[in-house]
The first five atom37 places (N, CA, C, CB, O) and aatype in JSON, in Angstrom:
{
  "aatype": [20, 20, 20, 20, 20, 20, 20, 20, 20, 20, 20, 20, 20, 20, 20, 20, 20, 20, 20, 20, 20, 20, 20, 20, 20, 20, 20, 20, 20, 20, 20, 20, 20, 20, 20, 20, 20, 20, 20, 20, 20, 20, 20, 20, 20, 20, 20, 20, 20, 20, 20, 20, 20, 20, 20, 20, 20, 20, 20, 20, 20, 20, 20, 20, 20, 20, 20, 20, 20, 20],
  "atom_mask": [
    [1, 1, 1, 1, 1],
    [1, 1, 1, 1, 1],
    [1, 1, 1, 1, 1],
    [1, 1, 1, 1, 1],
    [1, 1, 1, 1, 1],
    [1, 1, 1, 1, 1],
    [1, 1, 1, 1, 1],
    [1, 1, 1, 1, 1],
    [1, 1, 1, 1, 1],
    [1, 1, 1, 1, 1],
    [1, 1, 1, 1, 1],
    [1, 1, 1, 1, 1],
    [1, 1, 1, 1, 1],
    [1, 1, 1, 1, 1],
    [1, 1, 1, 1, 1],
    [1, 1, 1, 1, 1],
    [1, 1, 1, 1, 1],
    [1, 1, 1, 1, 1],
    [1, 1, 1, 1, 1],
    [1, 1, 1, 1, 1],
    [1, 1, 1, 1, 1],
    [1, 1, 1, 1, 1],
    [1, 1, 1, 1, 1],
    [1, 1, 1, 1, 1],
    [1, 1, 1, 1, 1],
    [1, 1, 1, 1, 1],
    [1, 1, 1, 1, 1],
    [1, 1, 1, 1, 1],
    [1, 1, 1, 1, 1],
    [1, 1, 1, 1, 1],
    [1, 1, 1, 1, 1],
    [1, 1, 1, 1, 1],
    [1, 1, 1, 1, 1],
    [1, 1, 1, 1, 1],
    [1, 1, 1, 1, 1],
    [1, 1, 1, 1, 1],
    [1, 1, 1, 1, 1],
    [1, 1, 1, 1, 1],
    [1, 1, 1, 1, 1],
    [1, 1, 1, 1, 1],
    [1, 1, 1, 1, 1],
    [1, 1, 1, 1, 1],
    [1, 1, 1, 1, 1],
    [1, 1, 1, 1, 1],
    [1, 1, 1, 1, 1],
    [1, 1, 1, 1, 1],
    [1, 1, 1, 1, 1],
    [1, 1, 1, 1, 1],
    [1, 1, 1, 1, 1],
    [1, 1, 1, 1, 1],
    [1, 1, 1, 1, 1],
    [1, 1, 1, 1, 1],
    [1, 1, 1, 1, 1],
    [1, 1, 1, 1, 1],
    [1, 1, 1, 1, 1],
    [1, 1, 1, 1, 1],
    [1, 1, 1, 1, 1],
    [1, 1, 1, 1, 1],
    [1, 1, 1, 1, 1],
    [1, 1, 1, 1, 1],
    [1, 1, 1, 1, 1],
    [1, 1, 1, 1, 1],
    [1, 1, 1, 1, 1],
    [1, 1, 1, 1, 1],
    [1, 1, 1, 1, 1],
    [1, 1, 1, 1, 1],
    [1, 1, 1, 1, 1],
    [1, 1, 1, 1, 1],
    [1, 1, 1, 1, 1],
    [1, 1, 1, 1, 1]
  ],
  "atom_positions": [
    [[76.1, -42.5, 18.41], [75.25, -43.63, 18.33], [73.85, -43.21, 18.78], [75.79, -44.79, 19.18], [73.49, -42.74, 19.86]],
    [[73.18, -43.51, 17.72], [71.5, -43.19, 18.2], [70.32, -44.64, 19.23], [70.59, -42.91, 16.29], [69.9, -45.64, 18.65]],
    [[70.11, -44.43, 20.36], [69.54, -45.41, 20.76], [68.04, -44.93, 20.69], [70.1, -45.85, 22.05], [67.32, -44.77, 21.68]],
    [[67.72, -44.76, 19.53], [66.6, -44.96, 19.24], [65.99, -45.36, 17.81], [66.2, -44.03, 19.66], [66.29, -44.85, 16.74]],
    [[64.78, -46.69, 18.09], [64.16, -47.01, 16.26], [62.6, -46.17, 16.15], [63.73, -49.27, 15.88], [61.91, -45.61, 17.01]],
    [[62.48, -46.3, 15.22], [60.82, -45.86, 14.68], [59.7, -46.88, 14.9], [60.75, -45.63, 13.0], [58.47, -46.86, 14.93]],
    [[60.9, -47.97, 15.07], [59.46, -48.91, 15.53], [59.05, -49.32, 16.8], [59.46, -50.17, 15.0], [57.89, -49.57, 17.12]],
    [[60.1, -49.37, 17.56], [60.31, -49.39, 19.0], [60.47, -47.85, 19.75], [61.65, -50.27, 19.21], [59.85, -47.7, 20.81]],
    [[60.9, -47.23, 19.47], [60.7, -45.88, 20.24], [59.59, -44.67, 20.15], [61.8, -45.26, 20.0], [59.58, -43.88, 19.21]],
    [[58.84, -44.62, 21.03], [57.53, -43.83, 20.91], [57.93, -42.75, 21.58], [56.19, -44.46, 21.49], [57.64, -41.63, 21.15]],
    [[58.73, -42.95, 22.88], [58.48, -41.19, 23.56], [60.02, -41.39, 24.27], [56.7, -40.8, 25.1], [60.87, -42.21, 23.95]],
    [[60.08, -40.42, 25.29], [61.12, -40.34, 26.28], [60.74, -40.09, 27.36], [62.02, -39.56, 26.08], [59.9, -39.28, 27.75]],
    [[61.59, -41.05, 28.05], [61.0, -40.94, 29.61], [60.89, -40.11, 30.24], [61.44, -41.44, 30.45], [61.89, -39.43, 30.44]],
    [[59.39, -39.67, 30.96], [59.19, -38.51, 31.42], [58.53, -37.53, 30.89], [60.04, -38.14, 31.65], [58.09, -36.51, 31.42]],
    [[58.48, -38.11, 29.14], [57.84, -36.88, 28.41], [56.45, -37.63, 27.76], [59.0, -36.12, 27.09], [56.33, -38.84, 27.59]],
    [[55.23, -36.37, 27.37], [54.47, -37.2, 26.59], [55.11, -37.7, 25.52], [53.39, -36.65, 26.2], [56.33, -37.64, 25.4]],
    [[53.99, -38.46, 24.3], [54.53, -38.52, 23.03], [54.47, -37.54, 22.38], [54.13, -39.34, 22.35], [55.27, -37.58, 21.44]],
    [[53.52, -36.1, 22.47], [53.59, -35.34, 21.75], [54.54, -34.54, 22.12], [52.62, -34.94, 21.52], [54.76, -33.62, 21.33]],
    [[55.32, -34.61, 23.28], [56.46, -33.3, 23.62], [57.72, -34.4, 23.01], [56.66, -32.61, 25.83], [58.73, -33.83, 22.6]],
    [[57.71, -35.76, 22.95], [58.84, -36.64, 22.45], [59.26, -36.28, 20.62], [58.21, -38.42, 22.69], [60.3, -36.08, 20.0]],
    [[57.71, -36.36, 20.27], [57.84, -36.55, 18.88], [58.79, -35.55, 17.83], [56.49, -36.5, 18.47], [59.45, -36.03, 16.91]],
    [[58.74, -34.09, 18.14], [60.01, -33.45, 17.76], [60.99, -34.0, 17.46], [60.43, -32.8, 18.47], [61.48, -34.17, 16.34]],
    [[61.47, -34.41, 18.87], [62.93, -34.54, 18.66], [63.2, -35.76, 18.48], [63.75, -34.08, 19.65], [64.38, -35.96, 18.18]],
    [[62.03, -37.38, 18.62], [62.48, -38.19, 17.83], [62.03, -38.24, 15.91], [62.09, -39.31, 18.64], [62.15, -39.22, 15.17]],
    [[61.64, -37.16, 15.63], [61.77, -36.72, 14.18], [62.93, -36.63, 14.2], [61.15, -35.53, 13.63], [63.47, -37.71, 13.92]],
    [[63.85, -35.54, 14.48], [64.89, -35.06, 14.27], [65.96, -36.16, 14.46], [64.98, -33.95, 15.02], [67.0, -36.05, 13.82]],
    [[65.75, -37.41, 15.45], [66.94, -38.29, 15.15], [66.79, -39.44, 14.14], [67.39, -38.9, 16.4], [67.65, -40.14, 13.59]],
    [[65.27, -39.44, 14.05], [65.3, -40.74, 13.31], [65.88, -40.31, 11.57], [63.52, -41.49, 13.38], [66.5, -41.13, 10.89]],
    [[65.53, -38.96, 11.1], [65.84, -38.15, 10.24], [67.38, -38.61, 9.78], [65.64, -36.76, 10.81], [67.78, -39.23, 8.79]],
    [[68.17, -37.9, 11.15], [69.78, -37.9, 11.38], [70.09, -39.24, 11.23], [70.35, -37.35, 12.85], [71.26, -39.44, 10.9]],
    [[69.27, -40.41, 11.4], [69.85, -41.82, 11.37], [69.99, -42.36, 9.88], [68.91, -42.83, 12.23], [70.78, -43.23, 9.5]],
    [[68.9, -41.57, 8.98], [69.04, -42.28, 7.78], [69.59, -40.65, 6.78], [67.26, -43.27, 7.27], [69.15, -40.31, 5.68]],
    [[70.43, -40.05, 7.45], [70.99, -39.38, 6.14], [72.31, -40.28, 5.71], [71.45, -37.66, 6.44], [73.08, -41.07, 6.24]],
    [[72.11, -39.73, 4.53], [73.07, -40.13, 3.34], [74.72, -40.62, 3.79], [73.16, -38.7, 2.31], [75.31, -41.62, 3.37]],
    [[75.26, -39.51, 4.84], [76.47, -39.71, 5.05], [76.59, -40.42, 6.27], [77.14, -38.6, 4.99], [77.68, -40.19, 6.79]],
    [[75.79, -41.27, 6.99], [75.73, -42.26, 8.26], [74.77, -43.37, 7.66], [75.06, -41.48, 9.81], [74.08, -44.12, 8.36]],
    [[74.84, -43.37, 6.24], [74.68, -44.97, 5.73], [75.83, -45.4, 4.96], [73.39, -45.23, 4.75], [76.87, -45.01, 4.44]],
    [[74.93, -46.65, 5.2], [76.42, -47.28, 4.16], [75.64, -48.52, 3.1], [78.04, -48.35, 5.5], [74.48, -48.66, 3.49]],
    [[75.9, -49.27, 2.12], [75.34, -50.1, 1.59], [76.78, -51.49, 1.05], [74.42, -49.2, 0.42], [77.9, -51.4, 0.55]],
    [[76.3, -52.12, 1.31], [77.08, -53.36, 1.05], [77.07, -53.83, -0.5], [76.49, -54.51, 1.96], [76.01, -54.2, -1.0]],
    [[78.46, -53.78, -1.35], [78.48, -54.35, -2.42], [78.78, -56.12, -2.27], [79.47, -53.53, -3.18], [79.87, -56.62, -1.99]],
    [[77.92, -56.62, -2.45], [78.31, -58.15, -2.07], [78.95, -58.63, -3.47], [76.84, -59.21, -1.55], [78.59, -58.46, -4.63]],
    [[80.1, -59.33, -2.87], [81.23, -59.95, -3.92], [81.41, -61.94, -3.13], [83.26, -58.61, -3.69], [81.35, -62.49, -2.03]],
    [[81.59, -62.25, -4.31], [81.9, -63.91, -3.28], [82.97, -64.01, -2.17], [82.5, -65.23, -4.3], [84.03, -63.4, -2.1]],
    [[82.54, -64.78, -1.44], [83.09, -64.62, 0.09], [82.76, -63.46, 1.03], [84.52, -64.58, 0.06], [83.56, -63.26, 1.94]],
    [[81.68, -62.67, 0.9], [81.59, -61.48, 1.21], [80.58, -62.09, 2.93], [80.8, -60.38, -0.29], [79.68, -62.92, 3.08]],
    [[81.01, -61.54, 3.53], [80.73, -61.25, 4.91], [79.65, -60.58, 5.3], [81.62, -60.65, 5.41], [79.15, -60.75, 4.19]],
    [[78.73, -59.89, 5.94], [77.97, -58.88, 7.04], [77.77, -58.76, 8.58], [76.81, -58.91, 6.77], [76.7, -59.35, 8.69]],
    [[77.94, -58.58, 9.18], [77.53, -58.31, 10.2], [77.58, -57.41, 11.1], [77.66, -58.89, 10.53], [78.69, -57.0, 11.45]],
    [[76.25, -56.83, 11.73], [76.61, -55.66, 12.41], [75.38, -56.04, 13.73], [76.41, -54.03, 11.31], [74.59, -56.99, 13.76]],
    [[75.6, -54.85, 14.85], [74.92, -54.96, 15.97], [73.64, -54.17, 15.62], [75.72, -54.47, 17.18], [73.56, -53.03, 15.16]],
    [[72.44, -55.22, 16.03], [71.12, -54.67, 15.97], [70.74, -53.34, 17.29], [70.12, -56.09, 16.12], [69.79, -52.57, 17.17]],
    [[71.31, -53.34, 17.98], [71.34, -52.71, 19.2], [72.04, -51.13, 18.47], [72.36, -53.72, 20.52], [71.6, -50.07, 18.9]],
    [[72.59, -51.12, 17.91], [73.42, -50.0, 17.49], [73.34, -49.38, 15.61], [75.02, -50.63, 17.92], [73.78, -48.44, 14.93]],
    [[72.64, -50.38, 15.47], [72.51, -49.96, 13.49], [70.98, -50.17, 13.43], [73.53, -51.36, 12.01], [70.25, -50.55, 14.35]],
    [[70.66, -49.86, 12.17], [69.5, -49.91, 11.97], [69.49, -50.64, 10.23], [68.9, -48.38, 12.3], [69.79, -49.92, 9.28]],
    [[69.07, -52.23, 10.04], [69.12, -52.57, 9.05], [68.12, -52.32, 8.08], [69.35, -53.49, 9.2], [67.0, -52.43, 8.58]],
    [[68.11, -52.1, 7.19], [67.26, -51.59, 5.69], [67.47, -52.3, 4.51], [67.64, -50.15, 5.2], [67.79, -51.79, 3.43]],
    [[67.18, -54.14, 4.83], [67.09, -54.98, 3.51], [66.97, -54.51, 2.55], [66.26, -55.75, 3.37], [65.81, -54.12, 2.68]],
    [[67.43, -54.02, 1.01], [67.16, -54.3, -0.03], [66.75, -55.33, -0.36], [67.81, -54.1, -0.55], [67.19, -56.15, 0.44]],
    [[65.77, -56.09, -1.55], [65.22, -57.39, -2.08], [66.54, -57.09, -3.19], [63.27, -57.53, -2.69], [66.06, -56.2, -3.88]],
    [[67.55, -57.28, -3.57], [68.02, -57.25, -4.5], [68.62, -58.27, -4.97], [68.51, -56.49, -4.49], [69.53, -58.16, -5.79]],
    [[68.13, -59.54, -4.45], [68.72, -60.96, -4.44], [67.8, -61.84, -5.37], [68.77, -61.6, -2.87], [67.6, -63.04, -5.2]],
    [[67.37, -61.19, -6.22], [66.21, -62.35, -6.98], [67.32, -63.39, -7.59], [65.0, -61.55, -8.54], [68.44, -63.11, -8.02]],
    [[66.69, -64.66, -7.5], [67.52, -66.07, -8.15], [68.38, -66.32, -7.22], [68.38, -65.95, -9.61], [68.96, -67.4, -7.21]],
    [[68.67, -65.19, -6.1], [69.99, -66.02, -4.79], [69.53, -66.38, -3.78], [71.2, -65.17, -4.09], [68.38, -66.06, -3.49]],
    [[70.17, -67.05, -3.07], [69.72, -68.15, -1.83], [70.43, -66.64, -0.76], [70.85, -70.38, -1.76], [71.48, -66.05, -1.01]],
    [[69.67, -66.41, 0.14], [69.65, -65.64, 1.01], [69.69, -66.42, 2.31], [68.63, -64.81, 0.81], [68.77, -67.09, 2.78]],
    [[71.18, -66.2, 2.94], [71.04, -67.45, 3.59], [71.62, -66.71, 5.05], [71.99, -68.91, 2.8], [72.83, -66.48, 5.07]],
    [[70.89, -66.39, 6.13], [70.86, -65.69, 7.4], [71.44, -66.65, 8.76], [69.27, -65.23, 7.61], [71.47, -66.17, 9.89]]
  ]
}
């Protein structure tokens, strides 16, 4: 589990941002490869939910004409 986002995480404690930035390249990288995503085929009755604390969501718009309902 990665506890860190791109939008919220700038450095690590203790370090500048420029001695941070390395290695939060390297996880934010590791967070969006191919084989630690996943994408939701939505079917009727279809469900989502996951922890913001622990995933990192990446809306698609792929809902034109549907009620998007949160």
């Amino acid at each position: 589990m990665l506890y860190v986002n791109p939008e919220f995480t700038t450095r690590f404690e203790g370090w500048t941002r420029r001695e941070s930035l390395p290695l939060l390249r390297h996880l934010f990288d590791t967070g969006t490869r191919p084989e630690f995503t996943t994408r939701l085929r939505w079917a009727p009755g279809s469900i989502a939910m996951w922890d913001n604390r622990q995933t990192w969501h990446f809306a698609v718009n792929d809902y034109q004409g549907q009620r998007r309902v949160i």
